[in-house]
C-alpha positions in Angstrom: 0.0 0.0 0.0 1.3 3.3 -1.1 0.3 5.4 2.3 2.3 2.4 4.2 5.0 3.0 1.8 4.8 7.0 2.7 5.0 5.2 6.4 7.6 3.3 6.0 9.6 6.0 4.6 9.4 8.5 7.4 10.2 5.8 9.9 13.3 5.0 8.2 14.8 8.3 7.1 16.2 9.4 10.2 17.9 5.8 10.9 19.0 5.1 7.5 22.2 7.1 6.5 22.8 5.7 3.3 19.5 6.0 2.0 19.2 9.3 3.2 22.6 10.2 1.4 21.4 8.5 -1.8 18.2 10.3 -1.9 20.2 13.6 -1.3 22.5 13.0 -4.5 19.7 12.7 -6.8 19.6 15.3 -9.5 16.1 14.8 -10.6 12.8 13.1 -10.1 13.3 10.1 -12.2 16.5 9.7 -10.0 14.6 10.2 -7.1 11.8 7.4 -8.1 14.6 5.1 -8.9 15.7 5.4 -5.3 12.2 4.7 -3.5 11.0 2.1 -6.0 15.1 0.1 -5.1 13.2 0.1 -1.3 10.0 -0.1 -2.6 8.7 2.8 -0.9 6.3 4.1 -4.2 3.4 6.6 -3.3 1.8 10.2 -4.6 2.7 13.2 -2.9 -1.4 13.0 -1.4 -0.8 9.4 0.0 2.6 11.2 1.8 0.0 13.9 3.0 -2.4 11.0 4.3 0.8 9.0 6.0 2.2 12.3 7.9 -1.8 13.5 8.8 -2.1 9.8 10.5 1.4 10.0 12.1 0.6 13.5 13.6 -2.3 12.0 15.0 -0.4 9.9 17.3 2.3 12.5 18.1 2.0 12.7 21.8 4.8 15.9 22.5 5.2 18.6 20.3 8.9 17.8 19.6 8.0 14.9 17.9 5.3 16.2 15.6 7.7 19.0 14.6 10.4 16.3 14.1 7.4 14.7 12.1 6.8 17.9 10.3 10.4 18.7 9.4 10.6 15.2 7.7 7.5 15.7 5.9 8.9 18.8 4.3 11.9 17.8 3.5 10.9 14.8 1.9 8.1 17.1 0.1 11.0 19.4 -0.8 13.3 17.0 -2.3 10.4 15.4 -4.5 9.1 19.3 -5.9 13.3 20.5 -6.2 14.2 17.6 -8.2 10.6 17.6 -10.2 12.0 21.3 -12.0 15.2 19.7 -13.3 
């Protein structure tokens, strides 16, 4: 499922340095897809907006729904930056 995908991605980008590296070198969306499709990690930029609206829900302190947040956008930032080249 695409949302779990979305999930499963903002678990692992804060543990996984290599990843996190890999997605940073990309140059361009099709390098970016390549990337998530090698973990399987596909979904729209509206299933990442479902996955980071159900993981806020469970937040329980503010630091950890800004942390939350701050992945959210970065991730949102990386897939509309590399969308223009």
């Amino acid at each position: 499922m695409p949302v779990k995908n979305a999930i499963e991605l903002l678990k692992i980008i804060d543990v996984d340095k290599d990843f996190r590296t890999a997605l940073n070198k990309c140059k361009n969306l099709d390098e970016v897809s390549m990337c998530l499709n090698s973990r399987q990690l596909n979904f729209s930029p509206s299933e990442l907006d479902e996955a980071v609206d159900f993981l806020h829900s469970k937040c329980q302190t503010y630091e950890v729904a800004d942390q939350l947040l701050s992945k959210a956008d970065w991730i949102k930032y990386l897939l509309f930056s590399t969308a223009k080249q």
